[in-house]
N, C-alpha and C positions, 0 to 999 in steps of 0.2 A: 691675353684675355683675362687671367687671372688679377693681374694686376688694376684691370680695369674697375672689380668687383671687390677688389680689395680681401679676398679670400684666399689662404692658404692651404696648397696640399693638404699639410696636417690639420684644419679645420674639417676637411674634406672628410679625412679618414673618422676622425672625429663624432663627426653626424652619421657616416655611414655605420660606423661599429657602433652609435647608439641606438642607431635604427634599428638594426640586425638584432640586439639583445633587448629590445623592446618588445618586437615583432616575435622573436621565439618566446619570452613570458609571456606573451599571448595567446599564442597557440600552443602552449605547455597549460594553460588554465582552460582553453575550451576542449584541450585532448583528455582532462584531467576530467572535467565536468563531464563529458561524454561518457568517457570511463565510466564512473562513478552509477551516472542516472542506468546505462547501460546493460552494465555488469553487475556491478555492486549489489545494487538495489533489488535486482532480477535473483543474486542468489541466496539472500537476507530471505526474501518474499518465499522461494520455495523452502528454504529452514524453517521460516514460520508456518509453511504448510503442512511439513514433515512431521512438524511438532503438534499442529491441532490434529494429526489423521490418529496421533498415537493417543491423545485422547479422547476420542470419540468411540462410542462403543465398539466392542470388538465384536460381537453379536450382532447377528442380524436379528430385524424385529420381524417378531410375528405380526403382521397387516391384519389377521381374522381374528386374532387373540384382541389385540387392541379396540376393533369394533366392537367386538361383544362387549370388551369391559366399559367404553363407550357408552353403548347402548344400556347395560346396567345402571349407568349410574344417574343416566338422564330418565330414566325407569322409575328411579329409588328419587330424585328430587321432582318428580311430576305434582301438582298440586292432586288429593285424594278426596273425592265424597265423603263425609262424614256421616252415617245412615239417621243419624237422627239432629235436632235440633235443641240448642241451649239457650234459654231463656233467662236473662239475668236481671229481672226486674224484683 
């Protein structure tokens, strides 16, 4: 049968063990990519979380402190009456 096809054993083997080492650099790059997006990237993300929690105030804020001073300041920029009237003619 072989002879009909003109292929040899060793052509055989040939294909098959470049299949096989095809076939695993392939799924050594999608086991890799997996990894990567998976893991990697997952524990990068919580170090950069780690890292903003440590700068962000260590204090809690006062919510009643803040309106008041809120409230002051839109107080202080309100447009005012002026009791009299200036005439610049």
């Amino acid at each position: 049968m072989f002879n009909l096809l003109k292929i040899s054993t060793g052509k055989i083997f040939i294909y098959f063990y470049s299949f096989i080492i095809i076939f695993s650099f392939v799924i050594f790059i999608c086991v890799s990519l997996f990894l990567y997006k998976n893991f990697y990237q997952t524990i990068t993300q919580s170090q950069e979380v780690l890292v903003l929690r440590r700068e962000v105030a260590i204090e809690d804020i006062n919510i009643n402190k803040f309106e008041e001073i809120v409230e002051k300041i839109e107080k202080k920029t309100e447009l005012r009456q002026a009791g009299y009237f200036i005439n610049f003619r």
